[in-house]
C-alpha positions as CSV (number, residue, x, y, z in Angstrom):
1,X,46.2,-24.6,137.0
2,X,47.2,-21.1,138.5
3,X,45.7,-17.8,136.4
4,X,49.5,-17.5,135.3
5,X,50.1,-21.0,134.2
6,X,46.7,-20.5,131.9
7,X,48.1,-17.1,130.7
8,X,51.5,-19.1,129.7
9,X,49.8,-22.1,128.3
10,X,47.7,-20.0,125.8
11,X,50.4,-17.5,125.2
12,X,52.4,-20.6,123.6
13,X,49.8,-21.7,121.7
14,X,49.3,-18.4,120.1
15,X,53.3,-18.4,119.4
16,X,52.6,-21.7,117.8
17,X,49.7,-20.6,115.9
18,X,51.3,-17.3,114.4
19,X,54.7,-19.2,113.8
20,X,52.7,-21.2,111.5
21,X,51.1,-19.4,110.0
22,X,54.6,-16.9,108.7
23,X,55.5,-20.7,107.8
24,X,52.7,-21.3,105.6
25,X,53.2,-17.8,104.2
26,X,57.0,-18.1,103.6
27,X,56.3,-21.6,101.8
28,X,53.5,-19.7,99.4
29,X,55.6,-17.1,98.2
30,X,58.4,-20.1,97.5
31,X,57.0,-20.7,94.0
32,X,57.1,-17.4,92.1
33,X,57.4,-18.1,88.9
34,X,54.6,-17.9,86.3
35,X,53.0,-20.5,84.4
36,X,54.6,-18.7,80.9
37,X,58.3,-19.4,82.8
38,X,56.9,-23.3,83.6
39,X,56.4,-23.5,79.8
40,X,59.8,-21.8,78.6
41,X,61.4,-24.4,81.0
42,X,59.2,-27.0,79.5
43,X,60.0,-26.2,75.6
44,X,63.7,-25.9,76.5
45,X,63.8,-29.7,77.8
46,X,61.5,-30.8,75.0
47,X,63.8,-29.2,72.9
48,X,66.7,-31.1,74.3
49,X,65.2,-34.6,74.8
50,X,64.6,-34.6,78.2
51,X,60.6,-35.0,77.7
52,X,59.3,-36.4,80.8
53,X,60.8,-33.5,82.7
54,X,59.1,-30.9,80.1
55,X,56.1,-32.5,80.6
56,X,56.5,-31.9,84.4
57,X,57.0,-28.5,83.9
58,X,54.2,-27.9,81.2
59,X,51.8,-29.6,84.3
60,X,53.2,-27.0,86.7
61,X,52.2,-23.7,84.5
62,X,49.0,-25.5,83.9
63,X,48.6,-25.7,88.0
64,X,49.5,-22.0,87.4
65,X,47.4,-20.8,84.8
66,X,44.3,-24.2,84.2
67,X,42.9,-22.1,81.4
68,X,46.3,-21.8,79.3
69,X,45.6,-22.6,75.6
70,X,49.0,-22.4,74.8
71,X,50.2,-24.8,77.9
72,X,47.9,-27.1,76.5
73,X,48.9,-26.9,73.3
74,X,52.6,-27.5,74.5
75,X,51.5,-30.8,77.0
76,X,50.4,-32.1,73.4
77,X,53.3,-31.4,71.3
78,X,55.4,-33.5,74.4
79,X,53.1,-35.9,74.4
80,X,53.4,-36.5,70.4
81,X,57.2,-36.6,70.9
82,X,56.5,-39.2,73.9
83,X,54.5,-41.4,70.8
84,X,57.5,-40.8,68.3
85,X,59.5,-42.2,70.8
86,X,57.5,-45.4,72.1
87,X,54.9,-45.7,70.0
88,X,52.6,-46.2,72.5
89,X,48.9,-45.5,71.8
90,X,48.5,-44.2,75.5
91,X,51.0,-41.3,74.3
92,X,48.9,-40.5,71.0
93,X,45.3,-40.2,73.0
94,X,47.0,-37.8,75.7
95,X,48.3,-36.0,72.4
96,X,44.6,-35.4,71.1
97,X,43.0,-35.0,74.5
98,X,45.8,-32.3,75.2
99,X,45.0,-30.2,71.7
100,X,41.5,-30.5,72.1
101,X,41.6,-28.7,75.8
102,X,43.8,-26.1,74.2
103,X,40.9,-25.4,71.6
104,X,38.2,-25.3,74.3
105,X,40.5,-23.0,76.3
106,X,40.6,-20.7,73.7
107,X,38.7,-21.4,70.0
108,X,40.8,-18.4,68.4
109,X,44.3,-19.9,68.8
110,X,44.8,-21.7,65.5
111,X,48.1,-23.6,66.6
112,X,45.9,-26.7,68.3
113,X,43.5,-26.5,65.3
114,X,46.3,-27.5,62.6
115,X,48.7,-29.7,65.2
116,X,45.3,-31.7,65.6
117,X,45.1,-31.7,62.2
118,X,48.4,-32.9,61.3
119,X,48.0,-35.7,64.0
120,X,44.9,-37.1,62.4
121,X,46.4,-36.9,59.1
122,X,49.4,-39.3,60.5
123,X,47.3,-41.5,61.6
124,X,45.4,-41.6,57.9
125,X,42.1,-40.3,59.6
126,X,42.1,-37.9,56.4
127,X,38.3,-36.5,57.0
128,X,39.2,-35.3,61.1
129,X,42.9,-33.8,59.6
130,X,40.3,-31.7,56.8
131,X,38.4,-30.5,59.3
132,X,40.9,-29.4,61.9
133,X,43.0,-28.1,58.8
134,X,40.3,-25.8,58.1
135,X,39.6,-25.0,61.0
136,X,43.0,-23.8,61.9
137,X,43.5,-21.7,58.7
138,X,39.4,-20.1,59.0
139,X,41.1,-18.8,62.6
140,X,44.5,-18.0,61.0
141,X,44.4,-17.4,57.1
142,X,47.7,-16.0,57.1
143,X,49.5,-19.2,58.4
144,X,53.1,-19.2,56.2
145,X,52.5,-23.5,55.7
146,X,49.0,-22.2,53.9
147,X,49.7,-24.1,50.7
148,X,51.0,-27.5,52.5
149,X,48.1,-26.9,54.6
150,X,45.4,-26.7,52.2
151,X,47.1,-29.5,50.0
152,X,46.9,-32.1,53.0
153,X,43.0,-31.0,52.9
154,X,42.8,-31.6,49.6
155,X,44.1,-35.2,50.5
156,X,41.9,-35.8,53.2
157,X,39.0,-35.1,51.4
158,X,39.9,-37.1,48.4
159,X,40.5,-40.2,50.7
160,X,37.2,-39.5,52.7
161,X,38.4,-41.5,55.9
């Protein structure tokens, strides 16, 4: 190979490397939105029925933001609405799992404390709803269900399950 045939052949594989790499950039910038717009989309489907695709979007902020509390919290409220609708068990573990991430992500939000709660107490396991329960109105005293709150504590501690 002749000094200019070399020159050519690596000139194109720099063209090919640098077109690739505007590619790659180009395709990175593609997906702009923020997890928070991810989980607007995903309440808005929930909202309307169309659960599976919430729960697609609730997965994308999550990609977006791993550490959302509130994403979390959201994935678990679609996953309760996929038990209402099939009664599957499957559905109702993801629905705990999902609330319990949201607490580790972030002990202070008292939304997963009481949702949790409210699951256990629908599934009669009175003692976990108490403790949740609690838990959710120690973080939030203020919470405007207070007195349906503290009465289903009341309930669960009186059953002792």
């Amino acid at each position: 190979m002749t000094l200019i045939g070399t020159f050519t052949a690596n000139w194109k594989i720099i063209a090919i490397v640098a077109s690739c790499t505007v590619i790659l950039a180009a395709c990175a910038t593609l997906d702009q939105k923020s997890a928070t717009a991810y989980f607007e989309e995903g309440a808005s489907l929930v909202q309307k029925g169309k659960i599976n695709e919430g729960i697609e979007k609730y997965k994308k902020g999550l990609r977006k933001e791993p550490r959302s509390s509130v994403g979390y919290n959201y994935l678990a409220i679609a996953y309760r609405r996929k038990y209402e609708q099939l009664r599957s068990l499957d559905w109702r573990e993801k629905e705990i799992e999902a609330f319990k991430k949201s607490i580790e992500m972030d002990p202070n939000f008292y939304l997963p404390y009481v949702n949790l709660g409210k699951t256990y107490y629908d599934m009669g396991r009175f003692k976990e709803a108490a403790f949740y329960l609690k838990k959710g109105l120690e973080v939030f005293p203020e919470h405007p269900s207070r007195e349906l709150i503290e009465n289903m504590i009341r309930e669960g501690e009186r059953e002792g399950k």
